[in-house]
C-alpha positions as CSV (number, residue, x, y, z in Angstrom):
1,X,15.7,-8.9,-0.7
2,X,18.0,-7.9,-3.6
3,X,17.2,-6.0,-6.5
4,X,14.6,-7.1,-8.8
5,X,13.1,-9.5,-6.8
6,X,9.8,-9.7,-5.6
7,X,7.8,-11.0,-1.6
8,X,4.3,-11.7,-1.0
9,X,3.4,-10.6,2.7
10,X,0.6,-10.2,4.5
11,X,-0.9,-7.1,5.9
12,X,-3.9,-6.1,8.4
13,X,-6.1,-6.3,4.9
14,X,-5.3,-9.0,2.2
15,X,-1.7,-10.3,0.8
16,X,0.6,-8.2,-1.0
17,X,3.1,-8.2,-4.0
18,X,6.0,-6.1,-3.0
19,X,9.1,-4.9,-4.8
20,X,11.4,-2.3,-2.8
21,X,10.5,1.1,-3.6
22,X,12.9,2.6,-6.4
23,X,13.7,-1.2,-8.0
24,X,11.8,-0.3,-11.1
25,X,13.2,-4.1,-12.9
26,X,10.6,-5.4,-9.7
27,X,7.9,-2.6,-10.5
28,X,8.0,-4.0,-13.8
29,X,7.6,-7.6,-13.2
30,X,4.6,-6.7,-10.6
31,X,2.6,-5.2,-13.8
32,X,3.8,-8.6,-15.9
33,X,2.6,-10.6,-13.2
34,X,-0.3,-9.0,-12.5
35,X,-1.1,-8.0,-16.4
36,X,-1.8,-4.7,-15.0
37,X,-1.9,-1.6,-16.8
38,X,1.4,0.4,-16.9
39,X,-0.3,3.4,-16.2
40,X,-2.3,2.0,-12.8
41,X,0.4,3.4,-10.0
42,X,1.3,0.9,-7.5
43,X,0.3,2.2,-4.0
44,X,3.7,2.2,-1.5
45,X,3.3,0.5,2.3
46,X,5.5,2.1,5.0
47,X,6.1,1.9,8.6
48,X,6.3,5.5,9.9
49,X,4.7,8.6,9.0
50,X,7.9,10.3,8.7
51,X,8.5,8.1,5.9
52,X,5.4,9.4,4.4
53,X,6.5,12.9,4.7
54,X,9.3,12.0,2.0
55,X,6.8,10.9,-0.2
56,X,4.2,12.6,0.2
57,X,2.7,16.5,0.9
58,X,0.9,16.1,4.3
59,X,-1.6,19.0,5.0
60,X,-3.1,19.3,8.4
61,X,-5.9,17.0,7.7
62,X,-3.6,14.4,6.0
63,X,-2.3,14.6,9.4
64,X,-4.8,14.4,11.7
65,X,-6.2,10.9,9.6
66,X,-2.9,9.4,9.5
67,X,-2.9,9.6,13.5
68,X,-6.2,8.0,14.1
69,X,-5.9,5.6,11.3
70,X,-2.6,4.6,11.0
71,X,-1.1,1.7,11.2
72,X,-4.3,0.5,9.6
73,X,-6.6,-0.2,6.5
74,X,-6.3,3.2,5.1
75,X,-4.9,4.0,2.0
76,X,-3.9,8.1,1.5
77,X,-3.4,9.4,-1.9
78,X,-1.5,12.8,-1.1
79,X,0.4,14.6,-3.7
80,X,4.5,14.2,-4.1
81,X,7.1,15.8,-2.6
82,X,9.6,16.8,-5.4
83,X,12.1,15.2,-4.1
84,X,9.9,12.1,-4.8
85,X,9.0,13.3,-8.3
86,X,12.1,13.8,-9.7
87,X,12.6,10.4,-8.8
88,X,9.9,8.6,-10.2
89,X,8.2,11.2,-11.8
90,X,4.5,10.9,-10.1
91,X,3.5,13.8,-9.0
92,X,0.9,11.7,-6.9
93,X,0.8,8.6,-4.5
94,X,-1.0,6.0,-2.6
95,X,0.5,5.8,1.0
96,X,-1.0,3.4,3.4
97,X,1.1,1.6,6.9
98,X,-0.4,-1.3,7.5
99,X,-1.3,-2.8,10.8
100,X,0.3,-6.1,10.8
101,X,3.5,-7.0,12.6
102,X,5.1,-9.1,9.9
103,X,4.8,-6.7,7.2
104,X,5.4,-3.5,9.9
105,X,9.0,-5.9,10.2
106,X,9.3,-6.5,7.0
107,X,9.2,-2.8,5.8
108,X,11.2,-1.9,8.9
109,X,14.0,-4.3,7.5
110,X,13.5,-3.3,3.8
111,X,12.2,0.1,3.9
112,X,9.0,1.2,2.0
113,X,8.0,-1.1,-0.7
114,X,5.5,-0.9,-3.7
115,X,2.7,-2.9,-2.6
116,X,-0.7,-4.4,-5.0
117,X,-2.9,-7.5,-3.8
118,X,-1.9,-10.7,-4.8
119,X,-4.3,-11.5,-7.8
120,X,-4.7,-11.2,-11.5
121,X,-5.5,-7.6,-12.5
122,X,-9.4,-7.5,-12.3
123,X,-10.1,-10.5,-10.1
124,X,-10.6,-10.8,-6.6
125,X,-7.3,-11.1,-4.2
126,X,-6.0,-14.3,-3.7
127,X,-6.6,-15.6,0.2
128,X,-5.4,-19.1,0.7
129,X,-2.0,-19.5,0.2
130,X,-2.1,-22.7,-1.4
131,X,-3.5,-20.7,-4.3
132,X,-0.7,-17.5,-3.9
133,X,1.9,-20.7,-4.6
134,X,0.7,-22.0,-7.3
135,X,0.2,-18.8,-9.0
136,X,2.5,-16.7,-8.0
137,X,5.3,-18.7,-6.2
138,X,7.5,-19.5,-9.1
139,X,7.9,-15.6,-9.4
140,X,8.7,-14.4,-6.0
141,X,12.3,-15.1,-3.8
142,X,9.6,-15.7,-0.4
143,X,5.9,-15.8,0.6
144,X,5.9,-14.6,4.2
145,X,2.4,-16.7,5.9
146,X,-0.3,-15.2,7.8
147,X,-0.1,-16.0,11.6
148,X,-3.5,-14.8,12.1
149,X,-6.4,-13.7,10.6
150,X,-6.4,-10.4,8.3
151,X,-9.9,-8.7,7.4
152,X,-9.9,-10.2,3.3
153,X,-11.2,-6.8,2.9
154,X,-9.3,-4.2,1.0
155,X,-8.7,-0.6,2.2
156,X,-10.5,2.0,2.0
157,X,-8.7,4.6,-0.4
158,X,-9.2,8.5,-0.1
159,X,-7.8,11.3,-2.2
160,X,-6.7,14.2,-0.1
161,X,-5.0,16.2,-2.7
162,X,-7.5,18.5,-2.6
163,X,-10.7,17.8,-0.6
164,X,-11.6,14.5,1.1
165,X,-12.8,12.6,-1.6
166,X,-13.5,8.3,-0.7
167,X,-12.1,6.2,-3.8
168,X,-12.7,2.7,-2.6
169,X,-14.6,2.4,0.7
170,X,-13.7,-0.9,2.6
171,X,-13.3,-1.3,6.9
172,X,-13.2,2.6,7.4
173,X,-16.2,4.3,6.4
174,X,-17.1,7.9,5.0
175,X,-18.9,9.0,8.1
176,X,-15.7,7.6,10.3
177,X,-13.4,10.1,8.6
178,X,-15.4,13.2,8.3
179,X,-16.0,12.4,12.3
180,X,-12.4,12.6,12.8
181,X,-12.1,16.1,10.2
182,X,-14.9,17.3,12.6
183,X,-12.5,18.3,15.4
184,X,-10.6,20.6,13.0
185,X,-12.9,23.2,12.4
């Protein structure tokens, strides 16, 4: 993967664009492609929870949910570290590491990567990858297949940058995390 170019993998959840994490000429083709909003942040996959402590600020709970959830379908918006910041200037992300061993290799290989499901801003992800060719094949360098069978459900996405606050529930419910906050107090 070179600079400026784009995959589609799968993951534990549904397909995902990719571009490597600081290539902003592929960040900007994923909101082109996508005709997404420039100021929607594109959440980042990674394959190690120490790569999320370069990213991200990880407070005791942050910690405790990454453990029982990660690798998984679990998405973790944490604040930045600045180190992060003054790179990108976002003083808060999406980190999620998925449970899938082609994208777990993948990342492993390439690093983290900026990761959005494979559709059209607004519509549902694409599933069958004879329709991720035809739309989006001409645009990437590689579409990696799915050996076996991912949920088709998106993540569930919660905000710890403050208190636990659920985004988007999908597999992992509400009730599932505060069970696992439970043990803290």
């Amino acid at each position: 993967m070179k600079k400026g170019e784009l995959i589609i993998m799968p993951t534990d959840t549904v397909y995902g664009l990719c571009a490597m994490l600081y290539d902003q000429e592929a960040l900007e083709k994923i909101y082109i492609l996508k005709g997404r909003e420039q100021t929607k942040q594109i959440p980042i996959l990674l394959s190690s929870v120490d790569e999320a402590k370069e990213i991200g600020v990880i407070s005791k709970e942050a910690e405790v949910i990454m453990e029982h959830f990660w690798p998984g379908a679990l998405t973790i918006v944490l604040r930045t570290t600045e180190v992060f910041k003054s790179k990108t200037g976002e003083s808060t992300i999406a980190l999620r590491i998925p449970n899938h061993p082609v994208a777990l290799q993948l990342l492993k290989q390439y690093g983290p990567m900026r990761a959005t499901s494979v559709n059209l801003s607004g519509q549902q992800p694409l599933t069958r990858i004879d329709e991720i060719k035809q739309t989006f094949g001409h645009s990437v360098k590689e579409i990696y297949e799915q050996l076996e069978k991912a949920l088709n459900v998106s993540s569930t996405v919660i905000d710890l940058t403050d208190k636990l606050k659920i985004l988007r529930e999908g597999t992992i419910t509400f009730k599932e995390l505060e069970a696992v906050l439970s043990h803290l107090n």
